[in-house]
C-alpha positions as CSV (number, residue, x, y, z in Angstrom):
1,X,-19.1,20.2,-6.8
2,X,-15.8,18.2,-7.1
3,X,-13.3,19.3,-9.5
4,X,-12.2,16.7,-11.9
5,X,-8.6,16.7,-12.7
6,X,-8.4,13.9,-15.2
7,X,-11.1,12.1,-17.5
8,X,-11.1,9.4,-19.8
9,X,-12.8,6.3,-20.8
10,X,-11.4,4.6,-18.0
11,X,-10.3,6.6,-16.0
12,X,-11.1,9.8,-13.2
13,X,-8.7,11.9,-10.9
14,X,-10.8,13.9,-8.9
15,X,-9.5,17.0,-6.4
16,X,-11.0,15.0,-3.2
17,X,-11.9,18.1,-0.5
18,X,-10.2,17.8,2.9
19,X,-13.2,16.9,5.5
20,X,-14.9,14.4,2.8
21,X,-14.5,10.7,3.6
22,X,-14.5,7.7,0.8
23,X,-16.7,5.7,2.2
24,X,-19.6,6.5,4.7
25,X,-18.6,7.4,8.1
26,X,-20.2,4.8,11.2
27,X,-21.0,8.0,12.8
28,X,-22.7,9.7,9.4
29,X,-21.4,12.6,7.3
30,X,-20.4,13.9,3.7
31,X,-19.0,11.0,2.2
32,X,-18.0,10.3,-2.0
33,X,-21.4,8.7,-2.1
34,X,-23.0,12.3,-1.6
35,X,-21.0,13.0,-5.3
36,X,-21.9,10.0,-7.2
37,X,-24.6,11.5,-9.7
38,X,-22.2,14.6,-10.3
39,X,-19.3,11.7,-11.0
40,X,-21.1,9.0,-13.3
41,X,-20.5,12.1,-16.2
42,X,-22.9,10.6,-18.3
43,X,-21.8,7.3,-17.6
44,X,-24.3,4.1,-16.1
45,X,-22.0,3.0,-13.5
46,X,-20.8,5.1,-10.8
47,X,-17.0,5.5,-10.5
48,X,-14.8,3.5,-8.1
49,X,-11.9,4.5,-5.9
50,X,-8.7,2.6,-6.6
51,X,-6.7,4.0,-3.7
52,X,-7.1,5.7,-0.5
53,X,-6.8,9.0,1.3
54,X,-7.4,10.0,4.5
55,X,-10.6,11.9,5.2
56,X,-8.3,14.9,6.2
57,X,-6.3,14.4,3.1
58,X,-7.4,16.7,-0.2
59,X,-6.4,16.1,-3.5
60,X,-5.5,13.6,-6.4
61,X,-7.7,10.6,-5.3
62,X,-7.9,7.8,-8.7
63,X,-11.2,6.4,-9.8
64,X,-11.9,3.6,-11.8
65,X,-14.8,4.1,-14.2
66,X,-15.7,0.2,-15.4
67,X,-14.7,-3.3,-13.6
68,X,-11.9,-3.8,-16.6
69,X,-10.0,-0.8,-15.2
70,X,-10.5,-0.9,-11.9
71,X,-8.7,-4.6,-12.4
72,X,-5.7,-3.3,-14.0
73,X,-5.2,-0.3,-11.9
74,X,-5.4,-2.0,-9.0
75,X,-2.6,-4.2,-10.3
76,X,-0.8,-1.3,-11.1
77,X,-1.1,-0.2,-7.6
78,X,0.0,-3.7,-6.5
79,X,3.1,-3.5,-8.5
80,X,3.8,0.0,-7.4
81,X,3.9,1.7,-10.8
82,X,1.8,5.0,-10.0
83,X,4.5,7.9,-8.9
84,X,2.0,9.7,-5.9
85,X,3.4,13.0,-4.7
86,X,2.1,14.8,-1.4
87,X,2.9,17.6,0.3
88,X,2.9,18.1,4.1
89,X,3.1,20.6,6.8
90,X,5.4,19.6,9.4
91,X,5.5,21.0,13.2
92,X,9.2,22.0,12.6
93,X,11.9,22.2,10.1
94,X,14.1,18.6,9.6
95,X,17.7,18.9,10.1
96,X,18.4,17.3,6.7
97,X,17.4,18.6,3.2
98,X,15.9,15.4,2.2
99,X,16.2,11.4,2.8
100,X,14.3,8.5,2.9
101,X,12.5,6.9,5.6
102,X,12.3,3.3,5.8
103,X,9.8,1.5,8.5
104,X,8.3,-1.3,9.3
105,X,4.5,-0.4,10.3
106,X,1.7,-2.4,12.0
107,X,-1.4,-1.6,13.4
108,X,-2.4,-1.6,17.1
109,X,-5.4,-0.6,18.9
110,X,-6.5,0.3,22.6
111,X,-9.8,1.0,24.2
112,X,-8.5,4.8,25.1
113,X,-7.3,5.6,21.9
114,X,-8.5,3.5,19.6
115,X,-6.3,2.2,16.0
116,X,-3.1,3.4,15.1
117,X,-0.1,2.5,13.2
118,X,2.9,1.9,14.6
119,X,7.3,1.1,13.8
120,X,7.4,-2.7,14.6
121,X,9.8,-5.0,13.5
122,X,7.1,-7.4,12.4
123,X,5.1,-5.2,10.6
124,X,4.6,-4.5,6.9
125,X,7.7,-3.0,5.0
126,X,7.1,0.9,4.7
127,X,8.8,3.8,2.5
128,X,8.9,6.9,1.7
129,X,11.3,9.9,0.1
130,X,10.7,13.3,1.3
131,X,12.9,16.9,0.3
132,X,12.2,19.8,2.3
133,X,10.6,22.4,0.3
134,X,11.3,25.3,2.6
135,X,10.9,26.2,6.3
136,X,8.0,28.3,7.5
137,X,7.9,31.2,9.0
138,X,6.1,30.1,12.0
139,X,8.8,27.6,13.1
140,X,7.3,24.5,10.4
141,X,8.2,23.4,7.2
142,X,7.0,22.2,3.9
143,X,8.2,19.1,2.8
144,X,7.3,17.2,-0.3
145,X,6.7,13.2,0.4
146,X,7.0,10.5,-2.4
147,X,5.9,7.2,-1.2
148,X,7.0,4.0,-2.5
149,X,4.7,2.3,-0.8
150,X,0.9,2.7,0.3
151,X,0.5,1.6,3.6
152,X,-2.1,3.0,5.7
153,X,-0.9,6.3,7.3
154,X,1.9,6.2,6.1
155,X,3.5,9.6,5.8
156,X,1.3,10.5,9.1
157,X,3.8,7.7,11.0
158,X,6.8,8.5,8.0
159,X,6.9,12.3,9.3
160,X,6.0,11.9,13.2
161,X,8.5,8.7,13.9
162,X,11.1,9.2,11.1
163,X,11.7,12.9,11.2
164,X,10.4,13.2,14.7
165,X,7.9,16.0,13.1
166,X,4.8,15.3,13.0
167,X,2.0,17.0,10.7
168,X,0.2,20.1,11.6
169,X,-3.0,19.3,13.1
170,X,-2.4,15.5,12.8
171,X,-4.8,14.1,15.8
172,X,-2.9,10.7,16.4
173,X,0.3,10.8,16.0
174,X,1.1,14.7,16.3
175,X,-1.2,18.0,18.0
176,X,-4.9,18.0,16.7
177,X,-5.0,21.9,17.8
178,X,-1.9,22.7,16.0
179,X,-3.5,22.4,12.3
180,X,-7.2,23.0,11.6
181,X,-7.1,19.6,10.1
182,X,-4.3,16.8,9.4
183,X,-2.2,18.7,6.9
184,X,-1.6,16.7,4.2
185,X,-2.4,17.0,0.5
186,X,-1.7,14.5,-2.5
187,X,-0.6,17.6,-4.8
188,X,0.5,14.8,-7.9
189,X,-0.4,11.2,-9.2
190,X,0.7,9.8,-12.6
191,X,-0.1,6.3,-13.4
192,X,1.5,4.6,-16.8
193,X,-0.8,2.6,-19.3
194,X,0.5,0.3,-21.1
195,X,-0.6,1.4,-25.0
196,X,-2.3,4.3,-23.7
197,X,-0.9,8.0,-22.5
198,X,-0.6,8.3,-18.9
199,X,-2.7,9.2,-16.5
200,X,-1.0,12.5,-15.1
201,X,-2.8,14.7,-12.7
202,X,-1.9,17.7,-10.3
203,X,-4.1,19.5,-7.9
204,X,-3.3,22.7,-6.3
205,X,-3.3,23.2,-2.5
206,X,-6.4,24.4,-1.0
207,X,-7.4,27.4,0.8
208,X,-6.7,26.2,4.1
209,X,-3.1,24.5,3.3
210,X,-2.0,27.3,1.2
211,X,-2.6,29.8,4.1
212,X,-0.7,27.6,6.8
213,X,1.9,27.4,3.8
214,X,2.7,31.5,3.4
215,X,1.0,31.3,0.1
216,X,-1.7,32.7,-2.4
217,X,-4.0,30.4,-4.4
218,X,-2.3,31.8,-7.1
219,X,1.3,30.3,-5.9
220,X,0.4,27.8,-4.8
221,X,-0.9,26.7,-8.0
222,X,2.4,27.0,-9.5
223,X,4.3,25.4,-6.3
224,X,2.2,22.4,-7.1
225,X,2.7,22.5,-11.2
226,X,6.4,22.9,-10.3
């Protein structure tokens, strides 16, 4: 089961799990497709994502619940209205409290190592304002990460090549066997509606980020509300 965060008429926020991807892997495994009876809620069609997160990533992931409002959040998206908040876990503490990083990313690829994203000059504008949380006590740090933009990997690259840190566990662009996954979590997402309330949606960090974090379930509920 999938914990719902937000539901409407038009709308869903669901608490995607770490490990399940959006769309069906090449290679099989769990994908949303696996969840789309439990995510219809009584409704004829099945519920779209609007945006994307990582397979590795947990948390607030946006669905779209008829064509109308898949339209006009995607606009919304284009027009970068919706304030996303994540959290990550970096491989070491930044030497400033907080900041912005601002790159230009493209996309390369390379029969040993496949796709990645990468700072080039003639790649797509990039950014993203971060504030360390607090520093670990294993030599990390959590930071929070506020994107203005949604470019593919973009805190992954944001973290590794603009604070030099990497995220635990991240197997591209930091140490796959430092994390037991890519640790990163989209802890908030509010999206305005024009004549409606906003969509406002907050999902606490799970099991596996909350260890790696020093914390409870419990706190980190309460890191994530605050």
């Amino acid at each position: 089961m999938i914990d719902i965060l937000f539901e409407d008429g038009e709308a869903l926020v669901i608490d995607k799990p770490s490990g399940l991807s959006i769309e069906r892997p090449r290679k099989g495994g769990p994908s949303l497709e696996d969840h789309v009876e439990q995510l219809k809620m009584g409704f004829q069609r099945p519920p779209v994502p609007v945006h994307r997160l990582d397979t590795d990533t947990s948390g607030c992931l946006l669905l779209a619940r008829n064509p109308k409002a898949l339209k006009r959040f995607n606009r919304a998206f284009e027009e970068r209205l919706p304030q996303k908040t994540y959290l990550g876990l970096l491989s070491g503490v930044p030497a400033e409290a907080e900041g912005v990083i601002e790159l230009a990313l493209a996309k390369i690829s390379s029969a040993e190592k496949g796709w990645r994203m990468i700072p080039a000059r003639k790649g797509k504008p990039s950014l993203t304002h971060w504030r360390l949380v607090r520093a670990l006590a294993g030599g990390g740090a959590l930071v929070e990460f506020k994107p203005e933009t949604g470019r593919t990997h973009q805190i992954r690259v944001h973290a590794a090549s603009g604070l030099g840190l990497p995220l635990l566990g991240d197997p591209i662009y930091g140490d796959k066997a430092s994390g037991p996954r890519t640790m990163l979590h989209a802890s908030a997402l509010t999206i305005p509606r024009e004549g409606k309330p906003d969509i406002v949606a907050e999902a606490p960090m799970p099991p596996d980020f909350a260890r790696l974090a020093g914390e409870t379930s419990e706190a980190a509920s309460t890191e994530a509300d605050g």
